[in-house]
Chimera marker file (.cmm) of the C-alpha trace (Angstrom):
<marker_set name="trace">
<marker id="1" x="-79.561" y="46.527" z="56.723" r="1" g="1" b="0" radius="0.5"/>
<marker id="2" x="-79.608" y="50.204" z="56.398" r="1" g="1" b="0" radius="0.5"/>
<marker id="3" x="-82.743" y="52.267" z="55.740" r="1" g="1" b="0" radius="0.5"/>
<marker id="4" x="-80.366" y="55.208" z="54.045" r="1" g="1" b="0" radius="0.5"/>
<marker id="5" x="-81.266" y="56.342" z="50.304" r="1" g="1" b="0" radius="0.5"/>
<marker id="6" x="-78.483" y="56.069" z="48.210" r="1" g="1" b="0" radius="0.5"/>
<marker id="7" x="-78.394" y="59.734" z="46.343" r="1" g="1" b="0" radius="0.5"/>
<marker id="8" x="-75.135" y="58.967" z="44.681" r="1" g="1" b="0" radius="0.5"/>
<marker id="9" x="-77.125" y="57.826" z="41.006" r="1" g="1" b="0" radius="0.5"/>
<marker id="10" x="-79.555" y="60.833" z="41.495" r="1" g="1" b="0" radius="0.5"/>
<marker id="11" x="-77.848" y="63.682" z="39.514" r="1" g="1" b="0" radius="0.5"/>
<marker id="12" x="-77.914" y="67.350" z="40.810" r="1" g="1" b="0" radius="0.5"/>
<marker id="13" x="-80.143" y="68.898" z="38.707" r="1" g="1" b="0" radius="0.5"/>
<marker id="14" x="-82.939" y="66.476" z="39.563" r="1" g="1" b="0" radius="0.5"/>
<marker id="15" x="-86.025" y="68.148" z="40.046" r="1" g="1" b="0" radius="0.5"/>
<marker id="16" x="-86.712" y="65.851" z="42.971" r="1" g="1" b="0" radius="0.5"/>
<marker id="17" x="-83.725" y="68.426" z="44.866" r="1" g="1" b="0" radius="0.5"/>
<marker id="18" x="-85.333" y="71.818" z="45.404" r="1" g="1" b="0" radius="0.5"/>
<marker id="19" x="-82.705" y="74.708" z="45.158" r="1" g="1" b="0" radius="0.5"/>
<marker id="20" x="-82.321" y="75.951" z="49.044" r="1" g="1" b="0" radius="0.5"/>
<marker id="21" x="-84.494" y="78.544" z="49.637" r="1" g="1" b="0" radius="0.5"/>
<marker id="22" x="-82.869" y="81.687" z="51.026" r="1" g="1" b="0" radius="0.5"/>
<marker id="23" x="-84.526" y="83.933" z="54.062" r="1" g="1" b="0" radius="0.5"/>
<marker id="24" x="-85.172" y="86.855" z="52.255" r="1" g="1" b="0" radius="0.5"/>
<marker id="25" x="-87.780" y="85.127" z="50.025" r="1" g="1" b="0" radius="0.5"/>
<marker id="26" x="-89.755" y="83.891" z="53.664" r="1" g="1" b="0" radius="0.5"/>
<marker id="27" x="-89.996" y="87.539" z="54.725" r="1" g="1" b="0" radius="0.5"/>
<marker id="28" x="-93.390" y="89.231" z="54.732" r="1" g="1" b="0" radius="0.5"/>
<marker id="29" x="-93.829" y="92.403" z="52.425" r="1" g="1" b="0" radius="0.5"/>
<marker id="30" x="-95.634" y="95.642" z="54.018" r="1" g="1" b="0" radius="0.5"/>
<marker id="31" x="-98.648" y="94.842" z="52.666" r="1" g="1" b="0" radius="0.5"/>
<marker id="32" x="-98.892" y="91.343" z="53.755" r="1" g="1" b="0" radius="0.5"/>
<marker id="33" x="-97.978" y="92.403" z="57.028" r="1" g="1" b="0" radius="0.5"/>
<marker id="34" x="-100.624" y="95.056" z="57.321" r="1" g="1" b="0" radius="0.5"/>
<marker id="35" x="-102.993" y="92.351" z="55.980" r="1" g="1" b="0" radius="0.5"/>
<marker id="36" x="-102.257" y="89.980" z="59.183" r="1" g="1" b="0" radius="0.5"/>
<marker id="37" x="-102.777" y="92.923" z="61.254" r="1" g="1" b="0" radius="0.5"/>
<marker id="38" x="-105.930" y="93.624" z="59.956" r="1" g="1" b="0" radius="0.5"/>
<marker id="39" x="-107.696" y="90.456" z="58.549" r="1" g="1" b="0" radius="0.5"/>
<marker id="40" x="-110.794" y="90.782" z="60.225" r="1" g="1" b="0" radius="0.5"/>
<marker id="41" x="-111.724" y="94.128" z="59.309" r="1" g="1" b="0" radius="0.5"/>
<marker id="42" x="-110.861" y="92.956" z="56.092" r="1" g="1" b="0" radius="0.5"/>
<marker id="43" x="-112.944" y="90.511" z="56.033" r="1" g="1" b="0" radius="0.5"/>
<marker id="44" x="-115.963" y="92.293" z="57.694" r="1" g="1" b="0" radius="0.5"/>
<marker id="45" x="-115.618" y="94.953" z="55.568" r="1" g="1" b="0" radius="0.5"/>
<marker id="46" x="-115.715" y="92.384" z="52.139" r="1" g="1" b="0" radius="0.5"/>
<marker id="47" x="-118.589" y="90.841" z="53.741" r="1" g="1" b="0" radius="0.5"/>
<marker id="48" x="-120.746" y="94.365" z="54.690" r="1" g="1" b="0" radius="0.5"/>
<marker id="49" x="-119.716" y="95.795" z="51.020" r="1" g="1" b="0" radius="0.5"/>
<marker id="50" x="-121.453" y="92.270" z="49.517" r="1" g="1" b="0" radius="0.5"/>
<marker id="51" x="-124.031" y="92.422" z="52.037" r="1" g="1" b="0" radius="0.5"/>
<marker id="52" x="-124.514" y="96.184" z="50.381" r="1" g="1" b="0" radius="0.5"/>
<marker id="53" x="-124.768" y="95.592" z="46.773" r="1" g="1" b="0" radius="0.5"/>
<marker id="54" x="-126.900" y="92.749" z="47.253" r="1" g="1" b="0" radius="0.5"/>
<marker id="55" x="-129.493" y="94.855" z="48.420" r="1" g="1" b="0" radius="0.5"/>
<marker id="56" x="-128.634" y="97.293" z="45.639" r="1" g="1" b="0" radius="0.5"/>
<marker id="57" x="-129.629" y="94.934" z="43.391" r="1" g="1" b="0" radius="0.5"/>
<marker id="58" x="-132.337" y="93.652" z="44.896" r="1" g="1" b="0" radius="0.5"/>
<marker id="59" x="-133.714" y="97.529" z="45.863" r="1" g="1" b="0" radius="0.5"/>
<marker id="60" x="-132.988" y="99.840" z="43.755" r="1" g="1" b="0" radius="0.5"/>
<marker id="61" x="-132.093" y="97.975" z="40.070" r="1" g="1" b="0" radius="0.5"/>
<marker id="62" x="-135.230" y="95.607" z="41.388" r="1" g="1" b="0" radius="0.5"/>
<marker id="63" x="-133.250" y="92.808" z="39.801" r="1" g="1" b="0" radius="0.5"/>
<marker id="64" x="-135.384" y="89.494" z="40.285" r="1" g="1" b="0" radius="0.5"/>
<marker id="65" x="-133.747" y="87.263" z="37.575" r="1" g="1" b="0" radius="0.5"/>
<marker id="66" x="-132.096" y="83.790" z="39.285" r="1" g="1" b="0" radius="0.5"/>
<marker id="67" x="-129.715" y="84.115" z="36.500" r="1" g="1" b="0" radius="0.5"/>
<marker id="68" x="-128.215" y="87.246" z="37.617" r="1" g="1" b="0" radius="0.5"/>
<marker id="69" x="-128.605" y="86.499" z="41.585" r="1" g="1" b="0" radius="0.5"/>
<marker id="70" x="-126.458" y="83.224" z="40.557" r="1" g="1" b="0" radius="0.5"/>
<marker id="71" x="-124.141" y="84.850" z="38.389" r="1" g="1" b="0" radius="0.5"/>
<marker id="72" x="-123.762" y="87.160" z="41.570" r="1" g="1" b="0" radius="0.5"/>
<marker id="73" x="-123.608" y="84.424" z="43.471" r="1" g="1" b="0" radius="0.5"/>
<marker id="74" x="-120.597" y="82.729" z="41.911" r="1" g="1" b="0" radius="0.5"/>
<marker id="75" x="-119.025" y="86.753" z="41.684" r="1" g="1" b="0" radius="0.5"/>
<marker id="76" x="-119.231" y="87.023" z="45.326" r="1" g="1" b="0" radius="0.5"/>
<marker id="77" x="-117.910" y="83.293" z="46.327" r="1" g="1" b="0" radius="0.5"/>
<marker id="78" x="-114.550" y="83.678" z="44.285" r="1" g="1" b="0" radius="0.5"/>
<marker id="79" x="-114.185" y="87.158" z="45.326" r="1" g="1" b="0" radius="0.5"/>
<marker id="80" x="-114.539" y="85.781" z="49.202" r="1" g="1" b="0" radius="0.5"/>
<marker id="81" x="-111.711" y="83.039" z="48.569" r="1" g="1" b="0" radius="0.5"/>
<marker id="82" x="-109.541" y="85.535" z="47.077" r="1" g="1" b="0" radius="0.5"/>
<marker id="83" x="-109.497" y="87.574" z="50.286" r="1" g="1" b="0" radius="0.5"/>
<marker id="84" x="-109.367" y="84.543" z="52.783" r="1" g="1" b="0" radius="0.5"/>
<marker id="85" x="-106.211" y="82.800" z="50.695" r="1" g="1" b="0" radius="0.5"/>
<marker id="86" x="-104.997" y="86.603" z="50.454" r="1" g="1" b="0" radius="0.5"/>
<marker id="87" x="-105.105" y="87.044" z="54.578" r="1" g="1" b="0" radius="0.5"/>
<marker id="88" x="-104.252" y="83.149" z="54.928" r="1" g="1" b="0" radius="0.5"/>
<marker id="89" x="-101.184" y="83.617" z="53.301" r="1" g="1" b="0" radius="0.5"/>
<marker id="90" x="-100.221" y="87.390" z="54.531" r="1" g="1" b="0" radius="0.5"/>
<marker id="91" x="-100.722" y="85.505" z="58.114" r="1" g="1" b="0" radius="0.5"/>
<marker id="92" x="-98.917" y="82.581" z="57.136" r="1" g="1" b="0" radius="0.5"/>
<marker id="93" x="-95.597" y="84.027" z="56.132" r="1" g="1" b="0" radius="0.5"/>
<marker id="94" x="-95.966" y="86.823" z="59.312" r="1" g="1" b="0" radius="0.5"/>
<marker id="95" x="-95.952" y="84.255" z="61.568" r="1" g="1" b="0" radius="0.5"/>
<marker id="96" x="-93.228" y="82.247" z="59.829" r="1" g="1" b="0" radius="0.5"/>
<marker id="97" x="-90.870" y="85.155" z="59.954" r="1" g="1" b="0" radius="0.5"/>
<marker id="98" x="-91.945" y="85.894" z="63.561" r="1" g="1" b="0" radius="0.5"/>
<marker id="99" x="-90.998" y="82.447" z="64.946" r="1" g="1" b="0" radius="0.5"/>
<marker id="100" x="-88.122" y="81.142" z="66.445" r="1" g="1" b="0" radius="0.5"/>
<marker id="101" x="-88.129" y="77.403" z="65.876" r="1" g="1" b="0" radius="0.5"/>
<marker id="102" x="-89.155" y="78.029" z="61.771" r="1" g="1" b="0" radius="0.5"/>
<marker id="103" x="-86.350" y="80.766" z="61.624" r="1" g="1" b="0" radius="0.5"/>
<marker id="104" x="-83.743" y="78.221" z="63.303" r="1" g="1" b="0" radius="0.5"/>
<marker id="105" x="-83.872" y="75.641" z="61.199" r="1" g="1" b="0" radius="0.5"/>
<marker id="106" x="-80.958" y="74.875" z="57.975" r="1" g="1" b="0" radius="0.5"/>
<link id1="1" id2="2" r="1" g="1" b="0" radius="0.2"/>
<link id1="2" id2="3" r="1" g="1" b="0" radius="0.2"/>
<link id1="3" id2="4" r="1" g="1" b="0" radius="0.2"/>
<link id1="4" id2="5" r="1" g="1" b="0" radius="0.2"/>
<link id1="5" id2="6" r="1" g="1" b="0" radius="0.2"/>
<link id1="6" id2="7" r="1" g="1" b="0" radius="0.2"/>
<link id1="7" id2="8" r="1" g="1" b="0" radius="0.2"/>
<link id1="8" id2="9" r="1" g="1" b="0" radius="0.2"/>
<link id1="9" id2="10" r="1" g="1" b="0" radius="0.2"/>
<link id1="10" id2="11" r="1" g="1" b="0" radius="0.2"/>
<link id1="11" id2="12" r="1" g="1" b="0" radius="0.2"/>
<link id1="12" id2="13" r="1" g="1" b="0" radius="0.2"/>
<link id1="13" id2="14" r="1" g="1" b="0" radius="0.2"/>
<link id1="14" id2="15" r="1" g="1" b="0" radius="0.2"/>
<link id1="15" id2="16" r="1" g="1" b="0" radius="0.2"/>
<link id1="16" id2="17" r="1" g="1" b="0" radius="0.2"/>
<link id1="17" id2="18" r="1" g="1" b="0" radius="0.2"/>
<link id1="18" id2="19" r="1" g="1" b="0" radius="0.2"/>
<link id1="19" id2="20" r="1" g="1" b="0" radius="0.2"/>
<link id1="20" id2="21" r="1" g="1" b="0" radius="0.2"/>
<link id1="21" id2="22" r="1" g="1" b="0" radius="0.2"/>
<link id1="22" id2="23" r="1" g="1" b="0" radius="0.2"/>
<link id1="23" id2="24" r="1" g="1" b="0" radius="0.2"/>
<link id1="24" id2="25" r="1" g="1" b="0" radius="0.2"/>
<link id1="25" id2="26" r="1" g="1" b="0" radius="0.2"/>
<link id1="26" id2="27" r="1" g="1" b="0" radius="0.2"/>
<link id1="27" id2="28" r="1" g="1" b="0" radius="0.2"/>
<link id1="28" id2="29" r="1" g="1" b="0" radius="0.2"/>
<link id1="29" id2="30" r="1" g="1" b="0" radius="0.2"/>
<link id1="30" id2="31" r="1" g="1" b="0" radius="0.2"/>
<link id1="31" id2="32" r="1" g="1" b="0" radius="0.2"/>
<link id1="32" id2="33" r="1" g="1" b="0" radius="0.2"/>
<link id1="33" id2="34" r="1" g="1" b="0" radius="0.2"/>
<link id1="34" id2="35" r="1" g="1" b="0" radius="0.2"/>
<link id1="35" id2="36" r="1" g="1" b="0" radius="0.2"/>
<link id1="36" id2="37" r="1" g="1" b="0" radius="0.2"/>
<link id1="37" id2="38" r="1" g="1" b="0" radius="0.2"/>
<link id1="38" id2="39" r="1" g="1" b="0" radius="0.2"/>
<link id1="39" id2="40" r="1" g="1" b="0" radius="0.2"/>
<link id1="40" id2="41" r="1" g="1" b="0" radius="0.2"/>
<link id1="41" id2="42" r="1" g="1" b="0" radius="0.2"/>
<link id1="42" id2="43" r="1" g="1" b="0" radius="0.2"/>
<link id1="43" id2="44" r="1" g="1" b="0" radius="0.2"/>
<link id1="44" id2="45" r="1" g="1" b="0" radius="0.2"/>
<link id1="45" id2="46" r="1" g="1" b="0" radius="0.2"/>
<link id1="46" id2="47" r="1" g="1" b="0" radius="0.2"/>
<link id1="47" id2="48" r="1" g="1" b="0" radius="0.2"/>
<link id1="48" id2="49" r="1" g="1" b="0" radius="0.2"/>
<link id1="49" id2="50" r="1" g="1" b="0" radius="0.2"/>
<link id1="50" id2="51" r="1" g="1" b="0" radius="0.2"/>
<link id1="51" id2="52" r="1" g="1" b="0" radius="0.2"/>
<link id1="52" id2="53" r="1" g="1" b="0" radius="0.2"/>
<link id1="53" id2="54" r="1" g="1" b="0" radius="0.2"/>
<link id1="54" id2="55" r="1" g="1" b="0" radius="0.2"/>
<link id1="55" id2="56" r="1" g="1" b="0" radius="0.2"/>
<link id1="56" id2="57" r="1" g="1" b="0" radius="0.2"/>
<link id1="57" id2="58" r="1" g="1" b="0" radius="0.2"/>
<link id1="58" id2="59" r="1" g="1" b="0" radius="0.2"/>
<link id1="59" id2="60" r="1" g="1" b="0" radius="0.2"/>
<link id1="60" id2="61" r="1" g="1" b="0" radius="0.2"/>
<link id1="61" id2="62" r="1" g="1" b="0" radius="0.2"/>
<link id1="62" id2="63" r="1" g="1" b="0" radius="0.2"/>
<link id1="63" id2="64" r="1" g="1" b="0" radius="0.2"/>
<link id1="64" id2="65" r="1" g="1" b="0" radius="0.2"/>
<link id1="65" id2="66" r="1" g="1" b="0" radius="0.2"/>
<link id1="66" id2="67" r="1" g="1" b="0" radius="0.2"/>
<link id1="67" id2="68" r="1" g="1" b="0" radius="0.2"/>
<link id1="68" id2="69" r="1" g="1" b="0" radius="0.2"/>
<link id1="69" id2="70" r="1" g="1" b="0" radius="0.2"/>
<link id1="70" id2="71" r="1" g="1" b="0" radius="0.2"/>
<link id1="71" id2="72" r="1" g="1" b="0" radius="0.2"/>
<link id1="72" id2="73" r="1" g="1" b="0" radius="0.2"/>
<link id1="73" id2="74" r="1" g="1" b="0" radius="0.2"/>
<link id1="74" id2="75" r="1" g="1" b="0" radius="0.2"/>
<link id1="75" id2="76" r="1" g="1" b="0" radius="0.2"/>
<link id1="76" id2="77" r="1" g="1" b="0" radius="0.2"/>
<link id1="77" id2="78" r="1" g="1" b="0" radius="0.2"/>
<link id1="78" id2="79" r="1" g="1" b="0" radius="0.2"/>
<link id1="79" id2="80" r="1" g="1" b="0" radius="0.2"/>
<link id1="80" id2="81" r="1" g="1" b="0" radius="0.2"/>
<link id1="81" id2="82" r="1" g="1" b="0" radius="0.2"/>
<link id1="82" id2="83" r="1" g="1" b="0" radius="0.2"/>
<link id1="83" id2="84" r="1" g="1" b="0" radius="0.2"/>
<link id1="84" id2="85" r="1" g="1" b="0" radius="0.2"/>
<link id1="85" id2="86" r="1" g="1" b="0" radius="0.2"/>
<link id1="86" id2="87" r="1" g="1" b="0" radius="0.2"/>
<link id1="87" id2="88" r="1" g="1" b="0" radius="0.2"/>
<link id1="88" id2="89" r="1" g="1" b="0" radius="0.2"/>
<link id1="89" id2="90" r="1" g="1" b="0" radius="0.2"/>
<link id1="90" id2="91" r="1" g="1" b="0" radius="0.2"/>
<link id1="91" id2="92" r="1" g="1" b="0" radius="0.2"/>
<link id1="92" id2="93" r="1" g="1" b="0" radius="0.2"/>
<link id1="93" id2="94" r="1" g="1" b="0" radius="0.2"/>
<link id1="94" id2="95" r="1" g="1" b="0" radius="0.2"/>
<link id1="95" id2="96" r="1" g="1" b="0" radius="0.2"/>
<link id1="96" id2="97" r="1" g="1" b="0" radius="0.2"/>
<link id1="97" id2="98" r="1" g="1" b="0" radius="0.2"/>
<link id1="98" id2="99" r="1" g="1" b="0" radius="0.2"/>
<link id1="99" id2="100" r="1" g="1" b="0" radius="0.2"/>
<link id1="100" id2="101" r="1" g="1" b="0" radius="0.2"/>
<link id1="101" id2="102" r="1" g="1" b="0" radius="0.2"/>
<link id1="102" id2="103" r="1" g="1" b="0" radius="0.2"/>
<link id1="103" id2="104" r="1" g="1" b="0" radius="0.2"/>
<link id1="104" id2="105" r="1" g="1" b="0" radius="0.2"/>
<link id1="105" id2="106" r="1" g="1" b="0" radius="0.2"/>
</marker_set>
């Protein structure tokens, strides 16, 4: 009894088949590799500039309105996942490209 999928019925252009993917498409651009460098000032620095116009708004507009602090709120949260999948990612391909056992393997 063999365990072996026969691919002989499955035609070629099959979506199931991904097209190979060449090495130039896994290497980091410039700015994703200065993003990995630097992801936690990045971070710290989108953190402190929220941190900032929070009390802006709470300070100096003297905004007291749960509608606008929630509004804010929402603002702030997809901003923050934009920068953590934006550094994820830059870190994910740098250290693809960087190591040996990803880079061996056909």
């Amino acid at each position: 009894m063999s365990f072996v999928a026969d691919t002989s019925a499955i035609p070629a252009s099959s979506p199931d088949f991904a097209a190979p993917v060449h090495k130039s498409h896994l290497q980091p651009t410039g700015s994703q590799k200065f993003i990995a460098e630097h992801r936690s000032p990045i971070i710290g620095a989108t953190v402190a500039s929220h941190v900032a116009h929070h009390q802006y708004l709470s300070k100096v507009q003297n905004i007291t309105s749960r509608r606008v602090y929630g509004v804010a709120g929402v603002a702030w949260a997809a901003a923050y996942v934009g920068v953590l999948s934006a550094t994820t990612i830059a870190e994910a391909k740098v250290h693809k490209s960087s190591c040996p056992v990803e880079n061996n393997k056909n």
